[in-house]
KOLRO-758888 format. One record per residue (C-alpha): z, y, x; residue number from 1. Coordinates in steps of 0.05 Angstrom, whole numbers, plus 5000, padded with zeros to 4 digits. Example, Ala and Ser with C-alpha at 12.3 -4.5 7.8 and 13.67 -1.06 7.14 Angstrom:
2
z_y_x_resi
5156_4910_5246_1
5143_4979_5273_2
***
This chain:
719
z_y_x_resi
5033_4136_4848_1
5083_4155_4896_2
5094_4238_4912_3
5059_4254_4977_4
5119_4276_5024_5
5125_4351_5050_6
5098_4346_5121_7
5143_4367_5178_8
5127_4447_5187_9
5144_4439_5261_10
5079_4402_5274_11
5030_4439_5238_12
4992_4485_5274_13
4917_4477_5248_14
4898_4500_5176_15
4863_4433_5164_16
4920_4393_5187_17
4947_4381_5121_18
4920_4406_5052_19
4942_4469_5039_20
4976_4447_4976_21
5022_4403_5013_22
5045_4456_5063_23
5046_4522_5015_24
5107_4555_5016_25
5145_4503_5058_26
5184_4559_5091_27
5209_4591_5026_28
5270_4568_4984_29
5211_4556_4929_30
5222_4549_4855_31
5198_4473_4873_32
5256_4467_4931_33
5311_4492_4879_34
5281_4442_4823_35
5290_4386_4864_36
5361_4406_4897_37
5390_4439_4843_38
5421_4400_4791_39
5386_4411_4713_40
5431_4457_4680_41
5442_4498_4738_42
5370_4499_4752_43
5351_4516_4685_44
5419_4574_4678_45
5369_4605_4738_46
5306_4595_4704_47
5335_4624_4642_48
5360_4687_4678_49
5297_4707_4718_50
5256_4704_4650_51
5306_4751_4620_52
5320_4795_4675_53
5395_4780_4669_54
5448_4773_4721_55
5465_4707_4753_56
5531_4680_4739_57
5575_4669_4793_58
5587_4595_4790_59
5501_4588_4789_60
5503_4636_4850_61
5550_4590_4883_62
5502_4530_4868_63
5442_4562_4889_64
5473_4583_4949_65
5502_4523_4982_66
5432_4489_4966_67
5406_4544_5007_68
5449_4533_5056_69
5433_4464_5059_70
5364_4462_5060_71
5368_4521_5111_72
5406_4484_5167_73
5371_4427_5152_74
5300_4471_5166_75
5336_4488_5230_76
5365_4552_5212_77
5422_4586_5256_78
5431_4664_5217_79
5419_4687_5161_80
5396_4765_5141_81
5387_4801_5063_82
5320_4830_5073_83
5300_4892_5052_84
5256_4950_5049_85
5285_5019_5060_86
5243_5082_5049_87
5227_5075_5121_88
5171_5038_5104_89
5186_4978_5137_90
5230_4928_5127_91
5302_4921_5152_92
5345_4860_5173_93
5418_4846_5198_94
5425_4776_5225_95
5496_4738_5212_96
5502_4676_5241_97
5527_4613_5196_98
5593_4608_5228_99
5659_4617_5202_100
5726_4596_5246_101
5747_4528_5214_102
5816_4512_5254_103
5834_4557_5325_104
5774_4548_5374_105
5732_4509_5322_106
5672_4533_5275_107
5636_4514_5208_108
5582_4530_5179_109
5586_4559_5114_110
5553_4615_5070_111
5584_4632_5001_112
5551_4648_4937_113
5580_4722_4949_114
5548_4728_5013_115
5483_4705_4984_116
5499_4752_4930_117
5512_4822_4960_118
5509_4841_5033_119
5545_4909_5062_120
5495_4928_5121_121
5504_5005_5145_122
5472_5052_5112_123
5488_5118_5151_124
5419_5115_5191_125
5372_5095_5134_126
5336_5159_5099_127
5375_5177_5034_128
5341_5248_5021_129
5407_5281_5013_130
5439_5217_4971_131
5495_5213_5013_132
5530_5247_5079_133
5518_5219_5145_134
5590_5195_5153_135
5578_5156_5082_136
5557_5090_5114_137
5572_5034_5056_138
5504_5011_5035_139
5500_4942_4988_140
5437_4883_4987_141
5433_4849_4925_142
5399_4789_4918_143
5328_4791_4887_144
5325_4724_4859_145
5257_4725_4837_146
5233_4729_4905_147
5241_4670_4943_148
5280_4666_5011_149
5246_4649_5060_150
5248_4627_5136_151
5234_4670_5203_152
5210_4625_5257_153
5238_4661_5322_154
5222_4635_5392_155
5294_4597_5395_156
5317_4579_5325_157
5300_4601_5248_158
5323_4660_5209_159
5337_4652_5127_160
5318_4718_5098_161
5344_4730_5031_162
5305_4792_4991_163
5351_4832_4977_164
5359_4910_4929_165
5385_4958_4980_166
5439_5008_4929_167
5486_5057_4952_168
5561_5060_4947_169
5553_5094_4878_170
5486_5048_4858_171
5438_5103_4882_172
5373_5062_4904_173
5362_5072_4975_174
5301_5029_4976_175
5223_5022_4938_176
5250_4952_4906_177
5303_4974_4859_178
5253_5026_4823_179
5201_4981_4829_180
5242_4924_4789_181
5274_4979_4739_182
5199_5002_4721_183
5180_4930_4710_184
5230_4929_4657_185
5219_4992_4623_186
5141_4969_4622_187
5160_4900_4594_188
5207_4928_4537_189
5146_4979_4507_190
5099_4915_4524_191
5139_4876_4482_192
5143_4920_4424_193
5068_4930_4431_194
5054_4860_4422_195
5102_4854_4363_196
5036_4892_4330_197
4995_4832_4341_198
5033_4775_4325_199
5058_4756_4396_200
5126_4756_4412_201
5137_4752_4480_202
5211_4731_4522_203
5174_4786_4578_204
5112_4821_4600_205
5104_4821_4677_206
5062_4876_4723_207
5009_4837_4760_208
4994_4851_4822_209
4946_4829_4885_210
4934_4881_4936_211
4871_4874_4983_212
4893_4896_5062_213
4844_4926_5110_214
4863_4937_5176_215
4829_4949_5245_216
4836_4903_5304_217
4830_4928_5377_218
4838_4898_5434_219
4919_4906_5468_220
4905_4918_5537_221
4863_4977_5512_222
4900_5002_5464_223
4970_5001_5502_224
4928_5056_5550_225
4927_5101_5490_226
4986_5138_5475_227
4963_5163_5417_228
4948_5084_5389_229
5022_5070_5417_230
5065_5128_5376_231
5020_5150_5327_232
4980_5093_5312_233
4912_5126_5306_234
4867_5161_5364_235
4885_5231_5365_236
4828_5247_5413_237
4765_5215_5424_238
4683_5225_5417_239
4642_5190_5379_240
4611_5128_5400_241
4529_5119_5411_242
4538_5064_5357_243
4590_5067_5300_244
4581_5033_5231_245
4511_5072_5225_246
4473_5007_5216_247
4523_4970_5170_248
4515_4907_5206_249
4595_4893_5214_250
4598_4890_5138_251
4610_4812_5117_252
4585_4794_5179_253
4592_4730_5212_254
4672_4729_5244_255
4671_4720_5323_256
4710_4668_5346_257
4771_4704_5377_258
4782_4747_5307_259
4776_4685_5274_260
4825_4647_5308_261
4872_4701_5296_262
4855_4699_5217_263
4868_4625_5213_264
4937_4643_5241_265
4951_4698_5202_266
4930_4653_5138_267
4975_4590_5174_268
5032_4639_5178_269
5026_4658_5098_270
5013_4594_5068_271
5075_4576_5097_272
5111_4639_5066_273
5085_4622_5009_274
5034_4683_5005_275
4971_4664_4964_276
4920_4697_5022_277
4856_4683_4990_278
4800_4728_5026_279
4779_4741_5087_280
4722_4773_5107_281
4693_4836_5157_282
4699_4902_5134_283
4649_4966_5144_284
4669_4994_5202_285
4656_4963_5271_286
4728_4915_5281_287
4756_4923_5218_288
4771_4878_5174_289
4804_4859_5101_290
4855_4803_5076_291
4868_4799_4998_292
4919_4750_4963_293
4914_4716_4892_294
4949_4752_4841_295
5021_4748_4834_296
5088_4784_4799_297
5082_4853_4818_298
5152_4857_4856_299
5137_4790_4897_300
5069_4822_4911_301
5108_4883_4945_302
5138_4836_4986_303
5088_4796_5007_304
5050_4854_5033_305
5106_4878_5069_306
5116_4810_5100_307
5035_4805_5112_308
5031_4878_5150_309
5082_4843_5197_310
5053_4785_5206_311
4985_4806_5229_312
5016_4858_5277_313
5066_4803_5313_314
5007_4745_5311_315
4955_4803_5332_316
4997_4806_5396_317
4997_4730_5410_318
4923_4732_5410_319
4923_4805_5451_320
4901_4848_5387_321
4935_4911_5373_322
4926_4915_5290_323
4914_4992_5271_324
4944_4997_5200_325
4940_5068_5196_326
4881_5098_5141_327
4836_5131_5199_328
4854_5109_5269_329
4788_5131_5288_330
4753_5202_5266_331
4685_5191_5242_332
4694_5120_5231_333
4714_5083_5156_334
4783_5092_5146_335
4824_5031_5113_336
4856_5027_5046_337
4895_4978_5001_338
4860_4973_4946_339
4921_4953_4891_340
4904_4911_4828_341
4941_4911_4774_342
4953_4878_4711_343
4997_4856_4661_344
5007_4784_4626_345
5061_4754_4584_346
5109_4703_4607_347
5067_4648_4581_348
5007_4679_4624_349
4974_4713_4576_350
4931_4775_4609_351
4934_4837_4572_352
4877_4869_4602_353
4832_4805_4583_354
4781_4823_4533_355
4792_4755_4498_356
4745_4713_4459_357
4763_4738_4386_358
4765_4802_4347_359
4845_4799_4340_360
4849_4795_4413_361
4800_4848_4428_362
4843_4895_4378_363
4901_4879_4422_364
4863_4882_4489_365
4829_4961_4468_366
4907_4976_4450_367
4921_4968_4520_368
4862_4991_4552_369
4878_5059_4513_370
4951_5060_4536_371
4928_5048_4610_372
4871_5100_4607_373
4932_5155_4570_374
4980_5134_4623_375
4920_5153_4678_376
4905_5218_4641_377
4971_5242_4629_378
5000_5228_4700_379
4929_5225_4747_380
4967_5274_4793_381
5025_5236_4796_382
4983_5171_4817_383
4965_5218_4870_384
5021_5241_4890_385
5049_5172_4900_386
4991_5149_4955_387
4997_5222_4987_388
5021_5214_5065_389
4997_5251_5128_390
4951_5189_5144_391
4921_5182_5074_392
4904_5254_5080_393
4849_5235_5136_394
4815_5187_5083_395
4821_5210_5011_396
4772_5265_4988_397
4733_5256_5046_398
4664_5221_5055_399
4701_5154_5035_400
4722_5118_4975_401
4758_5138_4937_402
4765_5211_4916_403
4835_5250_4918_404
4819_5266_4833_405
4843_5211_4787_406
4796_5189_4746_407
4773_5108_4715_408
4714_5068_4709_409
4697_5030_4662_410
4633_5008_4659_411
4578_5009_4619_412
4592_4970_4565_413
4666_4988_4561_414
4652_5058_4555_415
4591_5044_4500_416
4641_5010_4447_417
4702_5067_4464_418
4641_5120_4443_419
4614_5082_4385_420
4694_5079_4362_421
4707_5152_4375_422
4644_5173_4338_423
4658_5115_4274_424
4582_5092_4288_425
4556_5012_4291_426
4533_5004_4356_427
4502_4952_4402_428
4543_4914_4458_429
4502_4881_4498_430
4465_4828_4458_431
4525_4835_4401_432
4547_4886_4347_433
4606_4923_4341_434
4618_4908_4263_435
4661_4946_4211_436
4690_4996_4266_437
4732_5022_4213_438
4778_4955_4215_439
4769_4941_4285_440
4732_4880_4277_441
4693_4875_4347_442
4656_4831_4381_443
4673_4793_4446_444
4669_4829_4510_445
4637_4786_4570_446
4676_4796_4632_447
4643_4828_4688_448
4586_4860_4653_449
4577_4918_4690_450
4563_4936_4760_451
4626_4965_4808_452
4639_5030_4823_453
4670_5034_4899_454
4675_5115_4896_455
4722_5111_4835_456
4798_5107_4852_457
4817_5073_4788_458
4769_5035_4769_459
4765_4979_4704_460
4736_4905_4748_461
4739_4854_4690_462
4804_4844_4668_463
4846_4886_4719_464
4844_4965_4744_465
4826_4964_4818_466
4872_5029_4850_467
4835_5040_4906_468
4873_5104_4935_469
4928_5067_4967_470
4932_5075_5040_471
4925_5013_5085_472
4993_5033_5123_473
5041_5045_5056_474
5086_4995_5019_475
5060_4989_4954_476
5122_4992_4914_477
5113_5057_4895_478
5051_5068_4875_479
5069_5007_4834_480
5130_5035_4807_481
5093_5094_4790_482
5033_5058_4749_483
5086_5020_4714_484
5118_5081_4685_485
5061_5119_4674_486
5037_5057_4628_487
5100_5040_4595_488
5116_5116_4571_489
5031_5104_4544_490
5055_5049_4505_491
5120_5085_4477_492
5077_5137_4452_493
5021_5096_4419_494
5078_5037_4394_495
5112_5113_4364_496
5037_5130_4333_497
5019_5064_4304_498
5100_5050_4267_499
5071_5110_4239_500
5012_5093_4216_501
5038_5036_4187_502
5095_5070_4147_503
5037_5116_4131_504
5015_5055_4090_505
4958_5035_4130_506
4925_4975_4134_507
4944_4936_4200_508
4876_4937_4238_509
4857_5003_4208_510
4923_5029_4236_511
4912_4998_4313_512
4838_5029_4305_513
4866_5100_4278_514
4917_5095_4340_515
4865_5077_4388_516
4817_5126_4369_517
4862_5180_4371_518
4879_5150_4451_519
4802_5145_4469_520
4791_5225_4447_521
4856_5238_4484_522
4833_5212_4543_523
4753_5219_4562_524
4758_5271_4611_525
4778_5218_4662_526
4732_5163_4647_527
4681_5182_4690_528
4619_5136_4720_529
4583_5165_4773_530
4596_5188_4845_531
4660_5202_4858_532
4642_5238_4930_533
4594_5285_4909_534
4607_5360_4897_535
4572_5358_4826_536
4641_5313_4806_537
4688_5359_4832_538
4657_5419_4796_539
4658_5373_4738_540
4730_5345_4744_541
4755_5419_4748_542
4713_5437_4683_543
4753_5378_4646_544
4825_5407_4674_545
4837_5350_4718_546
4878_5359_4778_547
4856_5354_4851_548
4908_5363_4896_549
4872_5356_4959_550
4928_5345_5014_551
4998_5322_5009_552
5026_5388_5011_553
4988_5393_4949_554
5004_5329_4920_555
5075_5337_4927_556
5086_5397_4875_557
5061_5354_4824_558
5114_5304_4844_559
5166_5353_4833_560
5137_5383_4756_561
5183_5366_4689_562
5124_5325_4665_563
5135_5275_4722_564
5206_5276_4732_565
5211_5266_4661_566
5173_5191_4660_567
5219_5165_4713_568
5284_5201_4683_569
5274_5180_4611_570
5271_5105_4619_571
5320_5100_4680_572
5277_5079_4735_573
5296_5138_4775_574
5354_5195_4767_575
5347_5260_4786_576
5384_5253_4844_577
5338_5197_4871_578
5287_5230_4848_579
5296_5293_4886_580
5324_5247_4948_581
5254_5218_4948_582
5216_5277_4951_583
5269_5307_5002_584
5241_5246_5045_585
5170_5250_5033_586
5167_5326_5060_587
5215_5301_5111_588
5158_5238_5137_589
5099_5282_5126_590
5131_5336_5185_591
5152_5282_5219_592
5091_5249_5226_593
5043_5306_5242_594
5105_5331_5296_595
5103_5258_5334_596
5015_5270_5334_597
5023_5338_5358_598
5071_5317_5410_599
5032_5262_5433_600
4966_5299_5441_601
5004_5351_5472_602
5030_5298_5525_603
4964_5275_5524_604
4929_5342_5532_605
4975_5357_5594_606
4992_5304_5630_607
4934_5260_5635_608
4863_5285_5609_609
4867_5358_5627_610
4886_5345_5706_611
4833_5288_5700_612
4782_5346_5677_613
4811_5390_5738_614
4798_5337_5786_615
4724_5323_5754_616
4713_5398_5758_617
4734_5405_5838_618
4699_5338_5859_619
4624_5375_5827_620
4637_5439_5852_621
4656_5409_5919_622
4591_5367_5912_623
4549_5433_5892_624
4586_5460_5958_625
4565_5407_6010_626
4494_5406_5974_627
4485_5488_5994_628
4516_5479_6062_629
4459_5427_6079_630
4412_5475_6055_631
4392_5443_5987_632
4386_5489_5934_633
4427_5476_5879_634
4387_5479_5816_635
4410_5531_5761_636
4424_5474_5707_637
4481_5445_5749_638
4513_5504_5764_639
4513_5521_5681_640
4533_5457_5667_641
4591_5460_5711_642
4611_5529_5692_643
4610_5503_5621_644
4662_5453_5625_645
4695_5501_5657_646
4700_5548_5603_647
4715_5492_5563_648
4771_5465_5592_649
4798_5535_5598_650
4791_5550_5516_651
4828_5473_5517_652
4885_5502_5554_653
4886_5563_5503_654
4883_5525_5443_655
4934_5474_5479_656
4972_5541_5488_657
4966_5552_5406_658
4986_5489_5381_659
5055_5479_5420_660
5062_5558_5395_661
5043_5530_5325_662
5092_5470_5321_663
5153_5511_5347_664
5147_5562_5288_665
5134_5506_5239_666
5200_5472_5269_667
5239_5534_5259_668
5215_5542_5188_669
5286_5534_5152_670
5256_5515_5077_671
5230_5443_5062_672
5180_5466_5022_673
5153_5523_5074_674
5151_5478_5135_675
5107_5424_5100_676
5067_5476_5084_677
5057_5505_5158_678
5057_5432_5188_679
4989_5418_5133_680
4953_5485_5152_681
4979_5518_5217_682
4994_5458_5255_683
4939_5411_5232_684
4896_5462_5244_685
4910_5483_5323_686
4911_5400_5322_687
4845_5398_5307_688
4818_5448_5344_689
4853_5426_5414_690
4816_5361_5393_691
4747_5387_5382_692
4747_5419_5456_693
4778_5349_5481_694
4722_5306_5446_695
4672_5355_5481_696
4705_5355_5561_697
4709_5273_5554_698
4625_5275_5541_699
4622_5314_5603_700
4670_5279_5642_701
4656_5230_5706_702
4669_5166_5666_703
4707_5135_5725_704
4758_5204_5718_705
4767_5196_5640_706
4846_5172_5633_707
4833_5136_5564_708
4795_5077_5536_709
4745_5111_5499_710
4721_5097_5423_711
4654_5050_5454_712
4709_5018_5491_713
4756_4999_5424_714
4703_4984_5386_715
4661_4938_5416_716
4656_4878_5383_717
4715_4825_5393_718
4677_4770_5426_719
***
């Protein structure tokens, strides 16, 4: 039977056009692509390398790259950029053209294996925390050959973007990949060792990943009226709507036809890439909404989702939607997350975090559990600190999932056979028995046996840990890069414990049970079930010692303590230097941000809804005045009504007055660590109160005088 041919990628423009399977990852320089233009040994050299984790040679690069090359122009592609993703937050792209000078006046196309290689794009303007000096502008890409290239459709021609490492002159990372990729490798070394222990010796063990988006859609005529949507991307100012998500009717409801016709797009746009978008579906709040991919490689998965943020924004605007990707655009409405799963499997596919079908597997599968649960107890506050931003701040702790403590859920039945092992006691799981606990042998664990728990931020969901405190708006590198470590310094300490135990003269299952016991009473206090929003579980969370570090500013000293510079350090995932660069940057984005909100509602404030409330307030008294002089008495109620927006809009110019006083002295606030500080109370604070007295003068404002579509306005449903 013949091979069904590729279809042209030109001419599709419908989902159903093709099968999906024929088109998937037609616009990607796919493992498929190099098979069939790559000749065997070089092919396989490749192969060979990405399962290692080992350096291409040079005369492979050169291979792989003119087949690039070829199958690029012959795709229609006229540049070519290394693709990567600075601490920004975004991504970042140079564009070369494919032309070199042949003879004089006459060009050729050509791109070399070092050019596909290593790219020099300037690094001077890129945040370095204190890395390097401003006038130190040599910056290096290099090529991340386990992520596919992959093609940018532009209005005139095609772009081949290459994903690239982005390294100083010295090899300092300057971007969320090269950590990400070093704590993949430190996790697949201990993982490795680990499985050693139970008879499985695999060539790598690789963090799994598929991260679920949310994201609000508005409509763009709207939102381009809102300053606030435009430079901060959430509403900075606004009262609440007569209907918000009170009735829960947005949840999985039925898609309208414009937000669907942008989904199928969005969905056209990553099949294409090669991005395995699975799920789409409404989310709580009234135009929001959630995309989640199939698992994949946890470094492809980072930058899938950097590719899918921009691909909903730039296709949002072809069907006139602004997409909100910030965690609370809209006060007293859901905010949006990314909730981040994550497991681990072997090379040959093998899940880790499988319960398995046999006692041997179990033994290996409650080995990593353990390690997982120790690397959430040891470092819960550094999970935190990795997801802390000044948007996440809106949505974690407050009446939303999840919580800003760390703890896991496991379920039911998960946390009935870790008991009956800590206390040595036969007990029942579900309709089997946990037998012999002293050797480990244990029954097989049925997947999905207990319900879900939404208010937990790390939470067990079959055979993966759902992170659910990622914020909709951040690359997820880092909280990645972060889990990874956390996990594989778990492992080093139990692999440590159970050579031990072994030497010891132990038994092998009695020695994995000894080692896993020790890891379950190590390790309760975060294994919690309940409600993770209620008061009861912070009171309880503080009895077991657990940290809550309820803001960034917070967060961030735990970032900076020996305990977590030490699980970066120690494998080599990040040096001190980039360590302290990072959290130099992180201070650094947190001012920043709540400066460009303050600015912007000060703008706001001045400029457009405080004359609008002037005007409102002359046109009624000037009303009340024409009433009198025709000899109708004014009643009582509209005179007090119209004295109190007065006094209102005179404590808005006083608190107005407050904040701009507030933001100076943060601004002059010469230590890092002070000003974050004074930009999370002082500022935030006279923010929020300037806001409070706005939210009440738009209620009593003529509608047809209000300057801003208002939050009925951006919510109504997207017909």
């Amino acid at each position: 039977m013949a091979k069904a041919q590729a279809p042209d990628t030109s001419s599709i423009s419908r989902l159903d056009q093709f099968k999906i399977s024929q088109y998937f990852g037609c616009n990607t320089f796919s493992e498929r692509t190099m098979r069939e233009r790559l000749q065997k040994d070089v092919y396989k050299a490749y192969r060979l390398a990405l399962k290692r984790g080992e350096a291409l040679s040079p005369e492979v690069a050169r291979s792989v790259a003119l087949a690039m090359k070829e199958w690029a122009l012959e795709q229609g592609c006229t540049h070519f950029t290394h693709w990567f993703l600075p601490m920004t937050g975004a991504t970042a792209e140079k564009h070369d053209a494919f032309i070199t000078w042949d003879e004089p006046g006459t060009v050729i196309e050509r791109f070399s294996g070092s050019q596909l290689i290593q790219g020099e794009p300037d690094a001077s303007s890129f945040p370095s925390g204190g890395l390097r000096a401003t006038f130190e502008a040599r910056g290096y890409t290099a090529w991340d050959p386990a992520s596919p290239a992959f093609l940018m459709e532009g209005p005139l021609g095609k772009t081949l973007c290459i994903p690239t490492a982005f390294v100083g002159y010295h090899g300092e990372a300057l971007d969320h990949k090269v950590p990400l990729l070093r704590s993949m490798g430190a996790l697949s070394a201990q993982a490795k060792d680990a499985l050693k222990h139970f008879g499985v010796n695999a060539e790598s063990v690789v963090a799994q990943c598929g991260p679920e988006q949310e994201y609000f859609a508005v409509d763009l005529d709207l939102a381009q009226q809102r300053p606030d949507l435009m430079f901060a991307n959430r509403t900075l100012q606004g009262a609440k709507p007569p209907k918000g998500q009170e009735l829960e009717d947005h949840y999985f409801g039925s898609i309208k036809e414009r937000v669907l016709g942008f989904m199928q797009e969005v969905e056209l746009e990553c099949f294409k890439l090669g991005i395995p978008a699975k799920t789409r579906h409404n989310e709580v709040a009234p135009n929001q909404f959630e995309i989640a991919p199939i698992y994949e490689a946890a470094n492809l998965a980072s930058d899938h989702n950097q590719l899918l943020m921009e691909i909903l924004k730039s296709v949002g605007e072809r069907h006139n939607l602004a997409i909100l990707l910030h965690e609370k655009p809209f006060a007293g409405v859901n905010g949006s997350g990314k909730h981040v799963n994550w497991s681990l499997a072997t090379d040959e596919g093998q899940n880790l975090l499988e319960p398995g079908q046999t006692p041997e597997e179990n033994l290996q599968f409650l080995y990593f559990l353990c390690a997982t649960l120790k690397a959430i107890h040891t470092h819960g506050g550094l999970l935190r600190a990795a997801i802390a931003s000044a948007g996440n701040d809106h949505r974690l702790g407050a009446n939303e999932a999840p919580p800003a403590i760390m703890s896991a859920f496991l379920g039911a039945q998960l946390n009935h056979i870790l008991d009956a092992i800590e206390k040595g006691d036969p007990a029942d799981a579900s309709t089997q028995r946990i037998l012999d606990l002293g050797i480990g042998n244990l029954p097989a664990i049925e997947k999905d046996a207990t319900d879900r728990n939404r208010t937990s931020p790390f939470a067990f969901t079959g055979n993966k840990f759902e992170f659910r405190a990622v914020g909709s708006s951040q690359p997820i590198a880092l909280p990645l890069t972060v889990i990874n470590a956390a996990v594989a310094e778990a492992l080093e300490t139990l692999n440590g414990r159970l050579e031990a135990e072994l030497k010891a003269g132990k038994e092998h299952k009695a020695a994995v049970m000894a080692v896993v016991k020790q890891a379950i009473q190590e390790t309760k206090a975060i294994r919690f079930e309940g409600n993770g929003y209620s008061d009861e579980w912070k009171q309880e969370a503080a009895r077991r010692g657990l940290p809550h570090a309820k803001d960034t500013v917070a967060a961030l000293h735990i970032w900076e303590s020996a305990a977590s510079k030490a699980v970066f350090s120690k494998p080599g995932i990040l040096s001190e230097g980039e360590l302290e660069s990072r959290l130099h940057i992180r201070h650094e984005q947190y001012q920043k941000a709540i400066a460009i909100e303050t600015q912007v509602l000060r703008q706001m404030a001045e400029t457009q809804i405080l004359p609008s409330i002037t005007a409102d307030l002359g046109a009624r008294a000037d009303s009340l005045t024409k009433l009198a002089a025709a000899g109708i008495a004014v009643p009582e109620r509209l005179k007090a009504a119209l004295q109190a927006q007065a006094t209102l809009a005179g404590e808005a110019q006083v608190r107005l007055a407050a904040m701009k006083e507030a933001l100076a002295a943060a601004e002059a606030i010469e230590d890092n660590h002070a000003r974050t500080v004074a930009f999370g109370s002082s500022v935030n604070e006279s923010k929020h109160a300037l806001r409070e007295v706005l939210d009440h003068l738009e209620e009593a404002c003529d509608a047809d005088l209000w300057p801003l579509p208002k939050y009925w306005q951006l919510l109504s449903p997207l017909l």
